[in-house]
C-alpha positions as CSV (number, residue, x, y, z in Angstrom):
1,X,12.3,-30.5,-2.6
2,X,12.1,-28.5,0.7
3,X,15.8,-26.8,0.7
4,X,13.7,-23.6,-0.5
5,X,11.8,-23.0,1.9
6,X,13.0,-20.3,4.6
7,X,12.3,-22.8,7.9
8,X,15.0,-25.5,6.2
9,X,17.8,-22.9,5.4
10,X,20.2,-22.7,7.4
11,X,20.6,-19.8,10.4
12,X,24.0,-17.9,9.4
13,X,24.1,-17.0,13.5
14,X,24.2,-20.1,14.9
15,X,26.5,-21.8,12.2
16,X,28.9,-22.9,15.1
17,X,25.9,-24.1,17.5
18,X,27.9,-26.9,18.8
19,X,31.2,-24.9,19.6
20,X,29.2,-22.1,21.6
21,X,28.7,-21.7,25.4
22,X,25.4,-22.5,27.0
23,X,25.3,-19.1,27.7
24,X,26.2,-17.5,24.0
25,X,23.3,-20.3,22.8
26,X,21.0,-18.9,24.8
27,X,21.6,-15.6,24.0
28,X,21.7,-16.4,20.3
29,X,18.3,-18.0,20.4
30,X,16.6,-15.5,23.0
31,X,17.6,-12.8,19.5
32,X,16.4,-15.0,16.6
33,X,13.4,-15.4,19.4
34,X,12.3,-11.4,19.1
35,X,11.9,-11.9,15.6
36,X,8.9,-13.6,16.1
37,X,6.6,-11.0,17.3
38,X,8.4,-8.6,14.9
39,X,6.9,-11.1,11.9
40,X,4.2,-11.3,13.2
41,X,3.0,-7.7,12.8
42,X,4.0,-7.6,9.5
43,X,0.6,-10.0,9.5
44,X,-2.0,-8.1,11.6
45,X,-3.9,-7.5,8.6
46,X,-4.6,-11.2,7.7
47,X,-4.9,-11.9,11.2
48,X,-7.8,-9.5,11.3
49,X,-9.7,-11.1,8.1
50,X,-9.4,-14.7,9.6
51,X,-11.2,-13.2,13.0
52,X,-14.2,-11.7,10.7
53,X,-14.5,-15.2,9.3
54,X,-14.5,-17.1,12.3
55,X,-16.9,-14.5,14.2
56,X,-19.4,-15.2,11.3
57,X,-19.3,-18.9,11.9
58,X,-19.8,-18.1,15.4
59,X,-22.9,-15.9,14.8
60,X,-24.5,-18.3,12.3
61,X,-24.2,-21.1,14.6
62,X,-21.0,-22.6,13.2
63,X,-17.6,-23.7,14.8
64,X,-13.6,-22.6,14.3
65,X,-11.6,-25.8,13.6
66,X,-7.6,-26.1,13.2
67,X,-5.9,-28.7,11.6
68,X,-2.5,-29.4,11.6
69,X,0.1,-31.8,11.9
70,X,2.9,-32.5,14.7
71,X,3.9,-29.3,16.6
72,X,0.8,-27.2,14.1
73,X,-1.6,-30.0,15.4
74,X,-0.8,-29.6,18.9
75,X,-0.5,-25.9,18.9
76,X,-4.1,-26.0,17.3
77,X,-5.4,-28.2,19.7
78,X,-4.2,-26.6,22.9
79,X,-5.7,-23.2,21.8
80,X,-9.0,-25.1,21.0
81,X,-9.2,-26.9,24.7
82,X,-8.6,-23.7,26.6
83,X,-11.7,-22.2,24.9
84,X,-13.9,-23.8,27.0
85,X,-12.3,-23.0,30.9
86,X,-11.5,-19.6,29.8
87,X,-14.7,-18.1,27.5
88,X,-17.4,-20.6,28.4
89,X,-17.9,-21.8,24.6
90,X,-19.3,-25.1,24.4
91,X,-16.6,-27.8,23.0
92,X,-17.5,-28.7,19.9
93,X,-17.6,-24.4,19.1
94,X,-14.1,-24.9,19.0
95,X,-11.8,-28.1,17.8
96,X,-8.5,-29.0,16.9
97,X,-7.6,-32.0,14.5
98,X,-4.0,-33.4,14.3
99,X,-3.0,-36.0,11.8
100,X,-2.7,-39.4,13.3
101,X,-5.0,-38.6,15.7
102,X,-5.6,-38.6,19.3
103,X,-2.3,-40.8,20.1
104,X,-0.4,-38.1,17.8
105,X,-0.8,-35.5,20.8
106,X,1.5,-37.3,23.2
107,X,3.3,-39.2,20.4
108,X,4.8,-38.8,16.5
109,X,2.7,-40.6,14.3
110,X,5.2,-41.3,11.6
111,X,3.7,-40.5,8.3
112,X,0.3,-39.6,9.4
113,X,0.7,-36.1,7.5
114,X,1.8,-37.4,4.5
115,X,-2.2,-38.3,3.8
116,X,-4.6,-35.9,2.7
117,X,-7.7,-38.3,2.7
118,X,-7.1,-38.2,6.3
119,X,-8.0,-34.7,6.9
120,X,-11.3,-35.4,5.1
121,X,-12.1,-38.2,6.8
122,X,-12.0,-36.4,10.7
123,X,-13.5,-33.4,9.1
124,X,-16.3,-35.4,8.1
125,X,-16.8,-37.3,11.5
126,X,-16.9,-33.9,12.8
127,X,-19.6,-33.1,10.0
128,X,-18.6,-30.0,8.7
129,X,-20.3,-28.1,7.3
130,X,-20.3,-24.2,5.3
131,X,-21.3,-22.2,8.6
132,X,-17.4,-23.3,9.9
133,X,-14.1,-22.1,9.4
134,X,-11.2,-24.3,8.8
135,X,-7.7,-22.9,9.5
136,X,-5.1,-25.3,8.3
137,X,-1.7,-24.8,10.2
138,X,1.8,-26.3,8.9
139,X,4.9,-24.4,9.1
140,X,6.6,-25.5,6.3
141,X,3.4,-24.7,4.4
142,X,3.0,-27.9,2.2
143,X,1.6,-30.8,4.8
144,X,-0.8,-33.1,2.0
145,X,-3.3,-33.7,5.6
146,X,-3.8,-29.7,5.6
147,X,-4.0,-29.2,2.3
148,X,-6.3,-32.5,1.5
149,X,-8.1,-30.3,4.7
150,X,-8.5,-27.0,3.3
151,X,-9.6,-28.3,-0.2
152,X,-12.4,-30.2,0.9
153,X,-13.4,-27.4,3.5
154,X,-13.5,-25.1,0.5
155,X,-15.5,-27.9,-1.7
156,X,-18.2,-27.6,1.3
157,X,-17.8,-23.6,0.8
158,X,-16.6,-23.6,4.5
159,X,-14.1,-20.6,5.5
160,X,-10.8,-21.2,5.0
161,X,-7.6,-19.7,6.4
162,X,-3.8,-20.9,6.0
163,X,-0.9,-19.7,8.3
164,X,2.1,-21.1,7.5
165,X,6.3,-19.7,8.6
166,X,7.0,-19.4,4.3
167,X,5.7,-17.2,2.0
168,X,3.9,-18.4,-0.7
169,X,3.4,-21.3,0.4
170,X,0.4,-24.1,-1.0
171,X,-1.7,-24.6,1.4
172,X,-2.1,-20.5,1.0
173,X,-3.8,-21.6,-2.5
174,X,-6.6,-23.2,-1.1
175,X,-7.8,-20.8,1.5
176,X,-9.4,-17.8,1.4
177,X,-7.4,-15.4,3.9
178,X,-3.5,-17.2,4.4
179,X,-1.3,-16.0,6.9
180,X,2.5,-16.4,5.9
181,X,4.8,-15.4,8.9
182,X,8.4,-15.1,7.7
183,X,10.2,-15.8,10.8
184,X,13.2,-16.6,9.4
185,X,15.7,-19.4,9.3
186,X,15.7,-21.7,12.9
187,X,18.2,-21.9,15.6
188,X,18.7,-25.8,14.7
189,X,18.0,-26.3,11.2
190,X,14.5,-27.4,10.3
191,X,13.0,-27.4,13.9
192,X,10.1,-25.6,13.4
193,X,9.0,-26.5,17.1
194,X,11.4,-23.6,17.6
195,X,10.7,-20.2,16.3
196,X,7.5,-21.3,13.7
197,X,5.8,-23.1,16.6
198,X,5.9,-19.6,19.0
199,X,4.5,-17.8,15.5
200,X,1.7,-20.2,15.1
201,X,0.8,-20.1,18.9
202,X,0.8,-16.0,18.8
203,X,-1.6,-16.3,16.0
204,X,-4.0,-18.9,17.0
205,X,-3.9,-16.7,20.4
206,X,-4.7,-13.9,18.7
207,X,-7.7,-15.5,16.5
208,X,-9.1,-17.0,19.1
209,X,-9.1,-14.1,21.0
210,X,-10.3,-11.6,18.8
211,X,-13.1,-13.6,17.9
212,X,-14.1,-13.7,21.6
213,X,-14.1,-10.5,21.8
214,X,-16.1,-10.0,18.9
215,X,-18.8,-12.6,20.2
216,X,-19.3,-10.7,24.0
217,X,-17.0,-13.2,26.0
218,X,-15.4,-10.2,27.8
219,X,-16.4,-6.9,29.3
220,X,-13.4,-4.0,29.1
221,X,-10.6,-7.0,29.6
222,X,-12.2,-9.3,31.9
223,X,-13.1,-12.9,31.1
224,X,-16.9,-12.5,32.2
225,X,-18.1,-15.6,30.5
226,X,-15.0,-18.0,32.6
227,X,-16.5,-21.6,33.7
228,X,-15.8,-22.0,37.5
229,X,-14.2,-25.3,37.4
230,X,-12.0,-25.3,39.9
231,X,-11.8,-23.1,43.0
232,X,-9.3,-21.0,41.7
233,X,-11.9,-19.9,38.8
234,X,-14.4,-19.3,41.2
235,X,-11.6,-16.8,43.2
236,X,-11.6,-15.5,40.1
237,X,-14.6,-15.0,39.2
238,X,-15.4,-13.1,42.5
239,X,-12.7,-11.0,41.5
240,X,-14.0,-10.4,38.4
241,X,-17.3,-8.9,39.5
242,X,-15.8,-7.1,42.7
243,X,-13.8,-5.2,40.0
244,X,-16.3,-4.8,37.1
245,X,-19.1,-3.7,39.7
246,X,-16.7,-1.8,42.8
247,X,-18.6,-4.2,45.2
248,X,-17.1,-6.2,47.8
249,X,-15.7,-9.6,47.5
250,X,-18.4,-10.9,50.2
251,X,-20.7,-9.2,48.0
252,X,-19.6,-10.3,44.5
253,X,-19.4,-14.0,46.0
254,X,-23.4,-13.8,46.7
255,X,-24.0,-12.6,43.3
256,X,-22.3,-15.0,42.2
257,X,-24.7,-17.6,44.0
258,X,-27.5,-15.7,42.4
259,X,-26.3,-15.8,39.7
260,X,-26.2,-19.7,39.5
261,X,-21.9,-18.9,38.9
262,X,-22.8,-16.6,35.8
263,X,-19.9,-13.9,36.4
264,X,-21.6,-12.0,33.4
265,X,-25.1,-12.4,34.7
266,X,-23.9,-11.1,38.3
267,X,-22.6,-8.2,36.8
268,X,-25.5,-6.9,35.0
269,X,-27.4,-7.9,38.1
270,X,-25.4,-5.9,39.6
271,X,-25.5,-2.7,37.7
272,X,-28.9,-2.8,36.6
273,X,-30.2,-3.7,40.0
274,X,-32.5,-6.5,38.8
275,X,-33.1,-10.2,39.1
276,X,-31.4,-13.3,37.0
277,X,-33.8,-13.6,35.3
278,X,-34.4,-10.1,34.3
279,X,-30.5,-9.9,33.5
280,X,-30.5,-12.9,31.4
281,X,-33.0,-11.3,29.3
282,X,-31.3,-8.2,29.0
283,X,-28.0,-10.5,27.8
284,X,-30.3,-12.3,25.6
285,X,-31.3,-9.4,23.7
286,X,-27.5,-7.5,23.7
287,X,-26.4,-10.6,22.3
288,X,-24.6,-11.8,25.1
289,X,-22.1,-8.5,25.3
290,X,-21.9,-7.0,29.2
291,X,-22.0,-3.7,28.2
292,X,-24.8,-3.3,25.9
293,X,-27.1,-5.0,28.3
294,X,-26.2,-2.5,30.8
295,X,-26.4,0.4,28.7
296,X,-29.4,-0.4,26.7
């Protein structure tokens, strides 16, 4: 039975959905919208645990994978792609596993979370292993593929981390830090795309983040470590060192050169006035973070 949990209740605000104005809907939903944030504080503490566990896989040479089904899945997987473009992390550091699959991503899989042996199975072809974390993700807080997930990530003595939209929910049981953001009841009933989907994304935002912060991927708020994929990164990038170092664009774009398109190298380049090589070392031995190797 599911008519407990607080995503299939029913919103008392939105009662009359189909009699209201597009513009009364979209004001009712823009309101149950600001909750979101709002539940998500009430979390911050968790949030902070889960960013300690995933920056100790990092430093002992282990990865941060989600796992989730439908929306969870997705929202797990487009936090994991953007890791790469935006921080430089290699992409296996960071995955994201959706039930059913690859095809699941651009279509339902009907049924595919209904089988926990699943979740073992892609977590083995990814070989997991006890330097990772885990975070299983389901809004409803009961999908059998993250919990089948989260118990065999614990069985390998991996991290574990649930965030769910219902409190006291089960795949909390079988992690070591669960999130549990009460959002409240949805605009349409049951669509967790809705107002559980935006809590998930701020929280996979905000792990993901943290933990690049707390590995050296930025220096004040600046994405030193971004991969210059496009010529709109490399823009960036020359911004990125023009306002790090006070140099000129023109100048920051030869850096940059000599750098080999290291934004972070050019910078300590930069302000320690030495070669790549010399800066590299300098990273090297900060641990990759801007600041120390400036400073030390």
């Amino acid at each position: 039975m599911i008519n407990h949990l607080t995503t299939e209740t029913r919103n008392p605000h939105t009662m009359n959905l189909d009699e209201m104005s597009t513009k009364d809907f979209l004001r009712v939903m823009n309101e149950e919208d600001k909750q979101v944030p709002i539940a998500v504080e009430k979390e911050i503490s968790q949030i902070e645990k889960v960013v300690n566990l995933v920056v100790d896989s990092f430093n002992r040479g282990g990865r941060l994978i989600y796992l989730g089904a439908g929306t969870s899945g997705r929202l797990g997987i487009l936090d994991a792609v953007e890791c790469p473009p935006t921080f430089g992390t290699h992409f296996e550091q960071v995955r994201g596993l959706i039930a059913g699959g690859e095809r699941a991503i651009m279509k339902a899989v009907e049924g595919a979370e209904d089988h926990p042996e699943e979740a073992v199975k892609d977590l083995k072809e990814l070989k997991l292993t006890a330097k990772d974390t885990v975070i299983g993700l389901a809004a409803s807080g009961r999908t059998p593929y993250v919990v089948g997930g989260l118990k065999y990530a614990r069985d390998l003595h991996a991290h574990t981390a649930a965030v769910s939209c219902n409190k006291n929910a089960e795949i909390s049981r079988y992690a070591d830090v669960a999130i549990e953001v009460l959002a409240g009841p949805e605009v349409v009933t049951g669509s967790t795309r809705l107002k559980s989907g935006t809590a998930q994304k701020l929280v996979v935002n905000m792990i993901s983040t943290g933990t690049m912060v707390g590995i050296g991927k930025v220096y004040g708020n600046l994405m030193v470590d971004v991969q210059l994929t496009n010529q709109k990164l490399v823009e960036r990038a020359k911004n990125i060192i023009s306002i790090a170092t006070g140099i000129s664009p023109e100048e920051a774009e030869q850096y940059l050169i000599d750098s080999e398109n290291k934004p972070k190298v050019a910078i300590v380049m930069i302000e320690r006035q030495c070669s790549r090589e010399q800066a590299e070392k300098c990273l090297e031995a900060a641990k990759g973070f801007v600041r120390q190797a400036i400073t030390q």
